[in-house]
N, C-alpha and C positions, 0 to 999 in steps of 0.2 A: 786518728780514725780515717781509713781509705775514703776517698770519693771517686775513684774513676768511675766505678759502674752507671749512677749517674749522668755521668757528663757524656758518654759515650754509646748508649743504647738506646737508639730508638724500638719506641715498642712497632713494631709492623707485624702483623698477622695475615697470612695471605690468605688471597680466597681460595674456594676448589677450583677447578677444570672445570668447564662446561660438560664434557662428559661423563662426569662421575656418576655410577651404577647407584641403584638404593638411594635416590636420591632424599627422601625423608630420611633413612637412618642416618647418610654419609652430611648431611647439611643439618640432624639434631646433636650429631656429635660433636660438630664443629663450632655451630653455636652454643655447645653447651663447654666445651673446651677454651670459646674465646672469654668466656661469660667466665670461668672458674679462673682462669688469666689473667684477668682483670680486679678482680677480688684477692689477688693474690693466694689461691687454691691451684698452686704449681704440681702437684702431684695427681691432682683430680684432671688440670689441663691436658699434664702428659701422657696420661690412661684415657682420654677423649682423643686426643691427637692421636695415640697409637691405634685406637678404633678405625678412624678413616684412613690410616694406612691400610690394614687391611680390608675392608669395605671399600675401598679406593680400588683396591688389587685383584676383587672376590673374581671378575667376569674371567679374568686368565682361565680361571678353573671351571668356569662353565661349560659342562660335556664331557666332563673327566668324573670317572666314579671313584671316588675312596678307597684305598690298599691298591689303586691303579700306578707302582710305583715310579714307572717312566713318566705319565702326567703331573704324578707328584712333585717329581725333579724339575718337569720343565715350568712348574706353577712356582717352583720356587725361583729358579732362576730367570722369567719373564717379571717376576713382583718387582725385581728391582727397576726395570726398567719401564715401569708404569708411569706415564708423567704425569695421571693422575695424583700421583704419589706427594710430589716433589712437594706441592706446598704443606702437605701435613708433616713431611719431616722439618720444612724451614720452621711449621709453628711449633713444633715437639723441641726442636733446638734452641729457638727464643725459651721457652717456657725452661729448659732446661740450662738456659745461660743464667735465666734469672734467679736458681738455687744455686746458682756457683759453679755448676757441674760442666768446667771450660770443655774438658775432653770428649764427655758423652755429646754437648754441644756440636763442637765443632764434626764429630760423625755424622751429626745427620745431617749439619751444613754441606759435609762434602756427598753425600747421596743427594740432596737436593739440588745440587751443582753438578753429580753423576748424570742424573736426568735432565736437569736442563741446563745446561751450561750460559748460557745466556743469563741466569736469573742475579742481574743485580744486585736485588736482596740478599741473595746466597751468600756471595762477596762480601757484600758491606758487614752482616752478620760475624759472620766468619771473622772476617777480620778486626771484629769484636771481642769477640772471643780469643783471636790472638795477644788482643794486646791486655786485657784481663789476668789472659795468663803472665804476661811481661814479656812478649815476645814480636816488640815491637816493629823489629824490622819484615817481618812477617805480616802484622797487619795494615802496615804498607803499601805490601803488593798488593793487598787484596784489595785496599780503599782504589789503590792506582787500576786494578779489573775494575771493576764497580765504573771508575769515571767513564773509562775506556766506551765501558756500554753505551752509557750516557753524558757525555760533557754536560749536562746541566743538571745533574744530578746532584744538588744541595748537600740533601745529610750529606752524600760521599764527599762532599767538600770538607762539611763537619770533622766528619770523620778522620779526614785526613788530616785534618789541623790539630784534633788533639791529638793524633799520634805525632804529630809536629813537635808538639808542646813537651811532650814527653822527652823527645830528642832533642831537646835545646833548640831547635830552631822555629825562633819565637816569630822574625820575618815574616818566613812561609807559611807559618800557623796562622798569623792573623792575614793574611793575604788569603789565606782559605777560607776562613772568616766572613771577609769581604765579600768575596765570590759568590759564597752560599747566600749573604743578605740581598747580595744587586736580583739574586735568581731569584728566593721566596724573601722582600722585606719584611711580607707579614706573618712568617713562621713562627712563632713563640720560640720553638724550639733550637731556631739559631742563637736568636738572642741571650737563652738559657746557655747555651754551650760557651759562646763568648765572653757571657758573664764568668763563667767557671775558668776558662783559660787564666783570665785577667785577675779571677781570685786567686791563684795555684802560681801567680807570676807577680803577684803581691801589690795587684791594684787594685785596692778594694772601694774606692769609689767609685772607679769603673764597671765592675763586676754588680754591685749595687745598682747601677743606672740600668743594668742589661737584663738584670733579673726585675725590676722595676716594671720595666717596658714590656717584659716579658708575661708577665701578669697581666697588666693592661691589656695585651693583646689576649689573652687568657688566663682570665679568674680563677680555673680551676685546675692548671697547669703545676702537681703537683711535684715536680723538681723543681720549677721556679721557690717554691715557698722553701724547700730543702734548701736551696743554694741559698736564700736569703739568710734562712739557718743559720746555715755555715758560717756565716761572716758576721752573725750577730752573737754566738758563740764567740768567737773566736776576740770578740772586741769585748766579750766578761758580760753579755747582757743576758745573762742564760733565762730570765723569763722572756726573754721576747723570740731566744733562738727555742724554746722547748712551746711557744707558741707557736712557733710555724712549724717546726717540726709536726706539731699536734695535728694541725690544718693539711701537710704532705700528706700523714696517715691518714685523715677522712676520705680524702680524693683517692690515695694508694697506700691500699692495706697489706699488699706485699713489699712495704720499701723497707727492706733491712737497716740499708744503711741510717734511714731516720729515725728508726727504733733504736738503732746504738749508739747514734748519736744524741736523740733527746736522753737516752740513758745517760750520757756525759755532762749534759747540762743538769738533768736531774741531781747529780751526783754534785756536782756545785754549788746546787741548793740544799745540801743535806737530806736530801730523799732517797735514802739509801736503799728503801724496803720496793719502792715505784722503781729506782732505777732499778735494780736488778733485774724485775720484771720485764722491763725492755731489752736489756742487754739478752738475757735467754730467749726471749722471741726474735733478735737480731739473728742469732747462731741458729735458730728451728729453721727459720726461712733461707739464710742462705752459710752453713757451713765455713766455707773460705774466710768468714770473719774471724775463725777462731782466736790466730794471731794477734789480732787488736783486741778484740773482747774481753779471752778469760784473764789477762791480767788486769782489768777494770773491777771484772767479777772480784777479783782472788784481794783486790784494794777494798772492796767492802767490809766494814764492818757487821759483826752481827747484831740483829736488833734484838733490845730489849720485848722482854715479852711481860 
């Protein structure tokens, strides 16, 4: 069962522009967008996030009347260059990274980067979404933009280290690692990524201590309890890894990957009828699991009635 998604997306939701028009409607969308994101309501997100796109964009058209077809034109071709825009496409692309949808993602990572070229975020995202799709040399460059912005830009450190890992070079991966902890020690979320390197690189006491600490630093940090998961799975203790699996979903009700995965510990307990039910909600939320899922599905037995 895949885990990069996990180890490699930070969730960041950006705010609007100070200037955003409609600011009740463009700031209830957005709230109510971050709020369905969070709940793992990715399609409710991305119908709010495309709202303050345009509510983002409306003022272009201010003065211009309807069937005005040269206004029209120029409303469409000034929307894209709204920088009010640029962060409801970053949050539309997050939300859409987080169904799988690398391609539709990565569009609106590069219109957010259209608009503000400068936007860190944009980079780091993106280049999430490169290496997702398996296209690691590519997510790369993009972590390498991202530092470029910022030299102490952490995640990008993050970031670059698992696509490190990815490419055999374990060194620089954990040297990235490093980097990111001297900048934030008290990120949870380094911790969690380093623990995952160190799982994926078959040091699982290591990876244990990171997700350990990682918790300490943050109780409710639900990939730390994944990552715990993972290696408590993986050592045959499937009640304890479909305990924390249980506890990722309370915290994160969109985490696929921990639905198909407690579905594989389910399944080792003989819970054939439960685990299914996980495995089909792994694939609702995010597709691209198909691969590893329906042949778990297609292992099940049918139950008795």
């Amino acid at each position: 069962m895949k885990t990069k998604l996990s180890a490699v997306l930070f969730v960041f939701l950006a705010t609007l522009g100070a200037r955003a028009q409609s600011p009740d409607s463009v700031k209830s969308f957005h709230e109510r967008g971050t709020e369905r994101y969070e709940r793992g309501d990715f399609e409710g997100a991305i119908s709010d996030f495309t709202s303050v796109i345009d509510l983002s964009s409306s003022l272009r058209k201010n003065g211009a009347r309807r069937g005005d077809a040269k206004a029209e034109e120029a409303f469409a071709a000034a929307r894209v260059l709204d920088p009010r825009a640029a962060s409801a496409y970053l949050n539309r692309g997050v939300a859409r990274l987080a169904q799988g949808d690398h391609d539709g993602a990565i569009k609106d990572f590069d219109q957010a980067l259209f608009i503000s070229p400068s936007l860190k975020w944009g980079y780091y995202d993106r280049a999430t979404a490169w290496f997702l799709k398996g296209e690691t040399a590519r997510a790369l460059e993009d972590y390498e933009k991202a530092l470029r912005l910022d030299p102490r830009f952490a995640v990008g450190y993050v970031g670059r280290g698992n696509a490190r890992i990815e490419k055999g070079d374990r060194a620089g991966a954990f040297a990235d690692f490093e980097e990111a902890l001297r900048l934030a020690p008290r990120d949870a979320r380094v911790y969690y990524n380093r623990g995952d390197a160190r799982r994926l690189t078959g040091d699982a006491a290591g990876a244990l201590a990171d997700f350990e600490e990682a918790l300490r630093l943050d109780a409710r940090y639900a990939d730390a309890y994944y990552g715990r998961g993972l290696l408590r799975l993986a050592a045959g203790d499937s009640a304890g890894a479909v305990a924390d699996f249980t506890k990722a979903l309370g915290l994160s009700p969109g985490h696929a990957l921990a639905y198909a995965n407690r579905g594989v510990a389910l399944i080792a307990q003989g819970r054939s009828a439960e685990a299914e039910g996980d495995l089909r909600r792994a694939l609702e939320l995010d597709p691209s699991l198909r691969g590893e899922v329906e042949p778990r599905l297609a292992s099940l037995k049918p139950q008795k009635r």
